[in-house]
VOGU-3710 file (C-alpha; in Angstrom, 3 decimals, decimal comma):
1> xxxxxxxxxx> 101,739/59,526/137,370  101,996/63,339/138,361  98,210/63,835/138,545  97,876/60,899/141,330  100,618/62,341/143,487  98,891/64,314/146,473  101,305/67,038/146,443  99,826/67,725/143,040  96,584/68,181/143,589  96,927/70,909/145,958
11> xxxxxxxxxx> 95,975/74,846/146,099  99,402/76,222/146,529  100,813/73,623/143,561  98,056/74,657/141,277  98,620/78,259/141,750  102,874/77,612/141,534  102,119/76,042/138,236  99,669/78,378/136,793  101,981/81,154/137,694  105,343/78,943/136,307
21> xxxxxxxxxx> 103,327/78,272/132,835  101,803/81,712/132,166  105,355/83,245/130,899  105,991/80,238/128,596  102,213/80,711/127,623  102,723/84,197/126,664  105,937/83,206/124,425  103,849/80,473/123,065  101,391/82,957/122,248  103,754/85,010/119,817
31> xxxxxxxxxx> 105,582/82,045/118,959  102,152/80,320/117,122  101,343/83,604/114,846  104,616/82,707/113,043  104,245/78,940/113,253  100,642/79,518/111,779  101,975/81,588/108,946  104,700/78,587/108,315  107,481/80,161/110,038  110,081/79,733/113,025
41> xxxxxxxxxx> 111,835/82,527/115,927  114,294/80,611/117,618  115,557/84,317/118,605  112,504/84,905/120,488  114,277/83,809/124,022  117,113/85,562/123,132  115,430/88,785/122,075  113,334/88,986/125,293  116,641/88,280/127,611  118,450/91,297/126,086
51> xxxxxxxxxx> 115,925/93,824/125,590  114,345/93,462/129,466  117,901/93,060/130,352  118,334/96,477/128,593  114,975/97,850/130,599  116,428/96,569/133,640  119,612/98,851/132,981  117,649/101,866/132,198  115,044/101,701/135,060  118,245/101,173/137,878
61> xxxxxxxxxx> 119,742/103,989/136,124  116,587/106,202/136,690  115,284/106,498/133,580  111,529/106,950/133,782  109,717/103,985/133,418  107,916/104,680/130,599  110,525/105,053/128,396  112,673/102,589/129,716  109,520/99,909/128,799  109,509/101,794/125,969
71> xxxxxxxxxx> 113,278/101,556/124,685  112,869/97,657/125,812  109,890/97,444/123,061  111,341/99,133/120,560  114,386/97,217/120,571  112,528/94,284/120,413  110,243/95,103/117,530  113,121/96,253/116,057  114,750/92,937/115,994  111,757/91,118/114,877
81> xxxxxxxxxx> 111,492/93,470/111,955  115,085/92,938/110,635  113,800/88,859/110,904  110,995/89,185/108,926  113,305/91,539/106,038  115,510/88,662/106,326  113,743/86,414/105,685  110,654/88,207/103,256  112,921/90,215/101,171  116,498/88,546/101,582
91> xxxxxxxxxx> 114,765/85,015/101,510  117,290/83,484/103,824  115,097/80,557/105,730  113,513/81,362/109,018  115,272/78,608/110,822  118,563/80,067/110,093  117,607/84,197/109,913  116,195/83,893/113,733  119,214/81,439/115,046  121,403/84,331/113,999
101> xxxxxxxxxx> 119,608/87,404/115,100  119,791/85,678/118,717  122,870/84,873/118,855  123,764/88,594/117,406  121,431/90,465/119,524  122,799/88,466/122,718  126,270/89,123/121,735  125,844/92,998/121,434  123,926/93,136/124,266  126,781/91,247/126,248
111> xxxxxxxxxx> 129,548/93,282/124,778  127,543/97,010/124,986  125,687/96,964/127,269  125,238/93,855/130,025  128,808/92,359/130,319  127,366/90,626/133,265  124,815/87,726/132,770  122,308/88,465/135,816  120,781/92,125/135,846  118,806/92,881/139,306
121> xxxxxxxxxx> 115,810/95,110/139,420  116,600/97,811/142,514  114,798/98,473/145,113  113,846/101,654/143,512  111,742/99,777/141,391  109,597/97,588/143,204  106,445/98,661/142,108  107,244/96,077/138,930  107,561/93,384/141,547  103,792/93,856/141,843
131> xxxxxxxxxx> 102,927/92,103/138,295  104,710/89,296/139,533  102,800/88,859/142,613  99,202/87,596/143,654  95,695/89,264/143,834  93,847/89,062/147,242  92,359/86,218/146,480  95,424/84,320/145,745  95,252/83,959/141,806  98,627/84,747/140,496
141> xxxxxxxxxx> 99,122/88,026/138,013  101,134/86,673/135,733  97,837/84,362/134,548  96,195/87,383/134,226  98,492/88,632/131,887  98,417/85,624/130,338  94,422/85,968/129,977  94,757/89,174/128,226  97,360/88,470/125,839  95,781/85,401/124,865
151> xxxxxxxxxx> 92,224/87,072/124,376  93,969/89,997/122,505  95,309/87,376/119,722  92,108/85,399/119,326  90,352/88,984/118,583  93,430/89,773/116,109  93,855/86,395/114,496  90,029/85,730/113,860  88,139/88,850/114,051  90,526/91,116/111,947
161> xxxxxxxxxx> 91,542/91,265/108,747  95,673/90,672/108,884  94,864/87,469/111,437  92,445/85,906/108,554  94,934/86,772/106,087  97,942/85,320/108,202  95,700/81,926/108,082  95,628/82,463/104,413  99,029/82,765/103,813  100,480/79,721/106,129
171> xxxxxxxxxx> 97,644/77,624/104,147  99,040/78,448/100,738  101,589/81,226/100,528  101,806/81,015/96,675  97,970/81,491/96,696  97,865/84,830/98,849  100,332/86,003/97,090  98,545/85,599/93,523  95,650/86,647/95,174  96,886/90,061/95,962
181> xxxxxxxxxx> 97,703/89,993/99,599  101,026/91,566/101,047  102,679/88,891/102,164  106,049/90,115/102,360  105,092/92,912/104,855  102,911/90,524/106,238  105,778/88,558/107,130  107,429/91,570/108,791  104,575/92,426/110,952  104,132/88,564/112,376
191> xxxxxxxxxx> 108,009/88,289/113,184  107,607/92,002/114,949  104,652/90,280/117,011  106,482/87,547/117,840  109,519/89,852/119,426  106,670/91,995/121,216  105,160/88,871/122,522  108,373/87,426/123,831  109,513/90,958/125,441  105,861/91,151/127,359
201> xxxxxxxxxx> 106,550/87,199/128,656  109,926/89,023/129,486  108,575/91,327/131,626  106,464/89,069/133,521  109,846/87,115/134,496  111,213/89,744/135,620  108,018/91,257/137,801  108,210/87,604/139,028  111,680/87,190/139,977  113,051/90,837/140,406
211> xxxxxxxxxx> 115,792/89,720/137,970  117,164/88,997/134,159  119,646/86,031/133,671  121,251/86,362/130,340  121,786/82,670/130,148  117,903/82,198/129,994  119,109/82,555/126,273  121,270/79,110/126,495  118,511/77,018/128,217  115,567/75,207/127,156
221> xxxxxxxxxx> 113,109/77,563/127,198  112,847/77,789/123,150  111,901/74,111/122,888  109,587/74,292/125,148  108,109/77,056/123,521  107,915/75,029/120,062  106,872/72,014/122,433  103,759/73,980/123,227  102,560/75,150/119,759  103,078/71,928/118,087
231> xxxxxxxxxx> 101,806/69,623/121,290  98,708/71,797/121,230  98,145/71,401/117,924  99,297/74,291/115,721  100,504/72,728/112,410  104,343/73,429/111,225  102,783/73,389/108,011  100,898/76,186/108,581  97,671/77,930/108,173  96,189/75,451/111,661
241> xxxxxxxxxx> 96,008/76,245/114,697  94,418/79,433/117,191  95,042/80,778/120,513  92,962/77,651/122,052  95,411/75,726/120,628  98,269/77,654/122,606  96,543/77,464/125,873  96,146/73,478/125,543  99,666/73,106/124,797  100,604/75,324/127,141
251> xxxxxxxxxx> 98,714/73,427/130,167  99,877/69,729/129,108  103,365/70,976/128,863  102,716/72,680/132,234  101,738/69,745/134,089  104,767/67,737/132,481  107,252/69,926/134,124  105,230/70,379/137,129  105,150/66,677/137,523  109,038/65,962/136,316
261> xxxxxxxxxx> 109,665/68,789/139,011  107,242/66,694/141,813  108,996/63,909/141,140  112,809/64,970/141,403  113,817/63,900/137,969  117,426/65,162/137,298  117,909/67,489/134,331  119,393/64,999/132,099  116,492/62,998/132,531  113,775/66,116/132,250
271> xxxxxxxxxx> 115,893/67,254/129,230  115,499/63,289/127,294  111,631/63,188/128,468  110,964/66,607/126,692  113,153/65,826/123,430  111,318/62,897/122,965  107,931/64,581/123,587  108,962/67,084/120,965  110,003/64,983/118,310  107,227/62,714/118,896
281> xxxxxxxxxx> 104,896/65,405/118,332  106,684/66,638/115,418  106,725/63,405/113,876  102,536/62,988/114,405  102,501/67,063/112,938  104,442/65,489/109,911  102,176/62,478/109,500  98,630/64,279/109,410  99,812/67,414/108,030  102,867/66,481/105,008
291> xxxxxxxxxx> 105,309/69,302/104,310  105,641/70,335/101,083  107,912/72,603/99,413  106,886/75,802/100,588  107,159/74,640/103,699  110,794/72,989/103,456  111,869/76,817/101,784  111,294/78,080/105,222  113,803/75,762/106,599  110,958/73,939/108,625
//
């Protein structure tokens, strides 16, 4: 219905939702390395709120910016490190481990550091604005970011080693593992992406709106996320799935909130239209590709 609506169809809509989509295609991005290797971050959103929030902190408080984007990324790796020991070498699920390294990381980042939920970039620091802006030509940056990451992760995922093996192990875990491959630290390093990812999308919100909301932590963003990888195809059960994948996802989902947006739905109504998107394509994921007990150890 969207896609017939004039407003839809024109310049300035298609470069608002290009621009709108390219952070949750970035998240979706890191998100689908994880999902690929049969896991879950549902601290991902959570992770990239506190650790740009952090950035944020240290760039209004003059701290060059280099190592403020630095501390931000460190942090963040950091945090996706202790998931994947959590859940590699403790063996807690990854459903579970992630849910409560976000709500930890939020919490200490709330009580330490950012005891106020919005965190504005000063004007000191405008130069980040520009990666949030437009090229001469009109086409949004934040796509171009987009663009890069996404290229980056189809060179890593089927050109080098780790990315074939990552396939490997969200096939048949048991199997790489008999076969020699790491998959413990394996699981480490994917989790550690996944936080990178997520602080880079991060970045991009803030270049875009010269801010960091907190609460971005509480909303919806996470499903829609998971809405992505799964819509465009990346299995739950693992070992499916690419960066093609993430951009198709990623560009269906766009134009679903594009058009819910075009056509004034209230939240309530956006919020049952995407749950039952979600489990619908959750369900289909279930029917083609069965979990089996591998799969349900990862609390998927």
């Amino acid at each position: 219905m969207a896609l017939t609506m004039p407003s839809f169809l024109t310049l300035g809509n298609m470069f608002a939702l290009t621009r709108g989509i390219s952070v949750l295609g970035i998240l979706a991005l890191g998100m689908g390395i994880v999902v690929i290797a049969r896991g879950i971050d549902l601290s991902q959103v959570a992770v990239l709120a506190s650790t740009c929030g952090i950035t944020v902190v240290l760039l209004n408080n003059g701290i060059p910016a280099p190592v403020a984007l630095g501390a931000g990324l460190f942090i963040a790796i950091g945090i996706g490190c202790l998931n994947g020991l959590l859940i590699a070498f403790v063996e807690i699920p990854a459903l579970f481990a992630t849910l409560a390294t976000g709500l930890l990381t939020l919490g200490a980042t709330r009580a330490l550091v950012l005891p106020q939920l919005i965190v504005y970039l000063g004007p000191e620091n405008a130069w980040l604005q520009q990666f949030g802006g437009n090229l001469s030509i009109g086409l949004p940056i934040p796509v171009i970011v987009f663009a890069v990451v996404a290229l980056v992760m189809h060179v890593f995922l089927v050109h080098t080693v780790l990315g074939r093996s990552i396939y490997a192990q969200g096939d048949n875990p048991e199997t790489a593992w008999l076969t020699g491959m790491p998959v413990r630290p394996m699981i480490v390093t994917e989790y550690a992406l996944s936080s990178a990812i997520g602080y880079i999308g991060g970045l991009v919100m803030v270049a875009s709106t010269s801010l960091m909301h907190l609460q971005i932590a509480d909303s919806s963003l996470i499903f829609d996320v998971i809405l992505v990888v799964v819509l465009g195809g990346i299995s739950l059960t693992g070992g499916r799935g690419g960066v093609s994948s993430v951009i198709a996802g990623t560009l269906l989902i766009g134009i679903l909130l594009n058009g819910m947006t075009l056509l004034n739905l209230d939240t309530q109504t956006q919020n049952i239209i995407r749950g039952a998107v979600l489990l619908a394509a959750i369900v289909v994921d279930s029917l083609l590709h069965p979990h089996d007990e591998e799969t349900s150890k990862q609390g998927l």
